[in-house]
C-alpha positions, -999 to 999 in steps of 0.1 A, spaced: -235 441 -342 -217 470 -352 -233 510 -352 -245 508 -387 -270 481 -382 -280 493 -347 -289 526 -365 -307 507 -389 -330 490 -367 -341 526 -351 -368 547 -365 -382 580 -369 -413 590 -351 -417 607 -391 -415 568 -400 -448 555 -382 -477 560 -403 -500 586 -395 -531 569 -390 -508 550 -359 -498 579 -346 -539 592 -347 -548 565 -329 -519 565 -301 -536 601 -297 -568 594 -296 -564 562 -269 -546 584 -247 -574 610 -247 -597 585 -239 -580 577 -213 -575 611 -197 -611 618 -205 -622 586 -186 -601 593 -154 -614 628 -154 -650 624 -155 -655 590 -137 -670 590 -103 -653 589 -72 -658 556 -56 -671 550 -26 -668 520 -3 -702 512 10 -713 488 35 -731 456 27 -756 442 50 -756 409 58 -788 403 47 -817 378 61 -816 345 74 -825 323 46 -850 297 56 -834 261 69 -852 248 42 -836 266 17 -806 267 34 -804 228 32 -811 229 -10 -783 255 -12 -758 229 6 -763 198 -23 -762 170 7 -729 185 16 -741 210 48 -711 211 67 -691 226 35 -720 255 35 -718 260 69 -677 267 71 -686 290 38 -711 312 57 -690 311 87 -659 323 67 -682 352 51 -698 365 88 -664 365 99 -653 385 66 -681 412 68 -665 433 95 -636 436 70 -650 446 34 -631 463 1 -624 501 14 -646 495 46 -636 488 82 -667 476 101 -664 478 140 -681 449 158 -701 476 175 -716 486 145 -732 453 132 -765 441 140 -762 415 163 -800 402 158 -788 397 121 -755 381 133 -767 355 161 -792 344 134 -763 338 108 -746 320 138 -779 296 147 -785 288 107 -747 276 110 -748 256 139 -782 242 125 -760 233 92 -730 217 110 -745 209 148 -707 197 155 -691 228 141 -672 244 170 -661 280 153 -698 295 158 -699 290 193 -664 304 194 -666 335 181 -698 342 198 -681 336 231 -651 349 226 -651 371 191 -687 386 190 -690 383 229 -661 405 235 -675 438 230 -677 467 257 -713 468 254 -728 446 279 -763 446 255 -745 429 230 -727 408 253 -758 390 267 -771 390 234 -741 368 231 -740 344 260 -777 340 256 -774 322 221 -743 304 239 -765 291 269 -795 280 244 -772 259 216 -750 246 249 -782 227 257 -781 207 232 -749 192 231 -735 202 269 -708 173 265 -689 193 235 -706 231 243 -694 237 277 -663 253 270 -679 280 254 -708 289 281 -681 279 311 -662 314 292 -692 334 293 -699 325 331 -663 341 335 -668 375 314 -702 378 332 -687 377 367 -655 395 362 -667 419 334 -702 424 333 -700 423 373 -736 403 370 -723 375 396 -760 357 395 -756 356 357 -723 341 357 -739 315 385 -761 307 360 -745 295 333 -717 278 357 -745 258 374 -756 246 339 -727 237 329 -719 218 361 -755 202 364 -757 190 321 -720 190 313 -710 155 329 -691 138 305 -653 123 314 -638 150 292 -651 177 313 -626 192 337 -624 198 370 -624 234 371 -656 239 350 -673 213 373 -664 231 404 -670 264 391 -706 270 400 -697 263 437 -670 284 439 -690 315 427 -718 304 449 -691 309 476 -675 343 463 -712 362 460 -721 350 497 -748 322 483 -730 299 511 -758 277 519 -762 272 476 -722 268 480 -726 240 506 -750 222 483 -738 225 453 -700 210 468 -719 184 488 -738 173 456 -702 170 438 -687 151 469 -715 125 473 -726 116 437 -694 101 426 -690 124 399 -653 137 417 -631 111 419 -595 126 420 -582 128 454 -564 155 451 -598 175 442 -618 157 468 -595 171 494 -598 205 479 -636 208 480 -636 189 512 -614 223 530 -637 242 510 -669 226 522 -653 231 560 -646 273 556 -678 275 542 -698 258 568 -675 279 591 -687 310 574 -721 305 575 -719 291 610 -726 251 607 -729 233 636 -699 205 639 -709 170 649 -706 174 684 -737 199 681 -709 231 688 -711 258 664 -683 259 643 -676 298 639 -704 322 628 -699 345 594 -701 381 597 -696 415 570 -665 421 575 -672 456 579 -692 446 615 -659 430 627 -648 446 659 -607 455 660 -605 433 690 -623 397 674 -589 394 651 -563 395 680 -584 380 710 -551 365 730 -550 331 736 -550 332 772 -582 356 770 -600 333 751 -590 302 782 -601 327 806 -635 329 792 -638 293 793 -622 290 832 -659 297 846 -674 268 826 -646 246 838 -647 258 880 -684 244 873 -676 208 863 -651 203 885 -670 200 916 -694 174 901 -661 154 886 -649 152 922 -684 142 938 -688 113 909 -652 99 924 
């Protein structure tokens, strides 16, 4: 192409028709006009809204309820997170949310993601209200299905002990677990949990049940773990001050705060001196029966 015909090809602004040229105006002074005078948006929160009724709810699902359920579930766990809105967790209404959570589980009983983030998304709040709020729906739906729900209450017996600091709570919800959860995929941790809390609060003689229940019924069979509840059975009853089967007590249990300096570093040879009366006493009665 040489400079003649690339000049022909370009033309004057003079060369487009002036009714083109009113209308390139006009459009762009609609459209400064519109940007000028709209509105400034504003990102507003939308509420979850009520709990349809399960009737409903099961016309709404077309025979297909677990596809429903893991579309509600996807949009409660896209509320906190809306166009031009950040939601904090502490801001939601939990009543609304643990109903939204029951409809789903209702939907799809062997859905596993609302117990989840109950437990562990929803129940992880620093506000102990909202917490139980929580662990309460948790403890109610585990009930029904302990065999599959126990991870999720066995997790909220561990933030109620170490975070909420409400130790008979937390014994709660580990005793139901070990007393309705008793199916072979249940572990051995969440079986023996319960006890061990028992143990760590002080509830020793509950401990000592609760271990002797696990012990005699059969349930533990490993023998690595029977050994391990069997030395734990043995310092508790030391603790609480069992008699052994020779009818001698086994050690008392006392606050360690009412320990004297002296009980932890009684010598040895003390200790057979206190006993030297007992034994000048029997030996006179050994010698007369030979």
């Amino acid at each position: 192409m040489n400079g003649r015909t690339g000049r022909s090809l370009e033309r004057r602004v003079a060369d487009v028709p002036l009714a083109v040229r009113w209308m390139l105006a006009a459009a762009l002074a609609l459209q400064l006009g519109w940007h000028a005078w709209r509105p400034d948006a504003r990102a507003e929160l939308q509420s979850l809204g009520p709990v349809p009724a399960d009737s409903m709810l099961q016309v709404a699902a077309l025979g297909e309820p677990g596809v429903l359920a893991k579309l509600l579930m996807l949009r409660l766990l896209t509320h906190d997170s809306q166009p031009g809105v950040r939601v904090s967790f502490m801001d939601l209404d939990y009543e609304l949310v643990a109903g939204w959570l029951d409809a789903i589980i209702d939907l799809d009983p062997r859905a596993d993601s609302p117990l989840l983030a109950a437990a562990r998304l929803y129940g992880s709040v620093s506000d102990p209200v909202r917490q139980r709020r929580m662990f309460e729906l948790v403890f109610r739906r585990f009930l029904e299905d302990p065999d599959r729900r126990w991870p999720w209450l066995a997790h909220a017996a561990v933030i109620a002990k170490h975070r909420l600091g409400d130790p008979v709570l937390a014994l709660r919800y580990a005793r139901a677990v070990s007393e309705h959860a008793t199916g072979p995929g249940v572990p051995a941790w969440a079986r023996d949990m319960s006890a061990l809390i028992a143990a760590d609060i002080g509830e020793l003689d509950l401990a000592r049940v609760l271990i002797g229940g696990l012990l005699h019924d059969g349930r533990v069979r490993d023998p690595h773990e029977v050994r391990l509840l069997a030395a734990r059975l043995e310092e508790i009853e030391a603790r609480a001050g069992v008699s052994g089967p020779g009818g001698e007590e086994r050690g008392g249990w006392r606050h360690p705060g009412a320990m004297r300096v002296g009980d932890a570093k009684t010598p040895r040879r003390r200790r057979d001196a206190d006993r030297a009366p007992v034994d000048r006493v029997r030996h006179p009665s050994s010698r007369s029966r030979g």
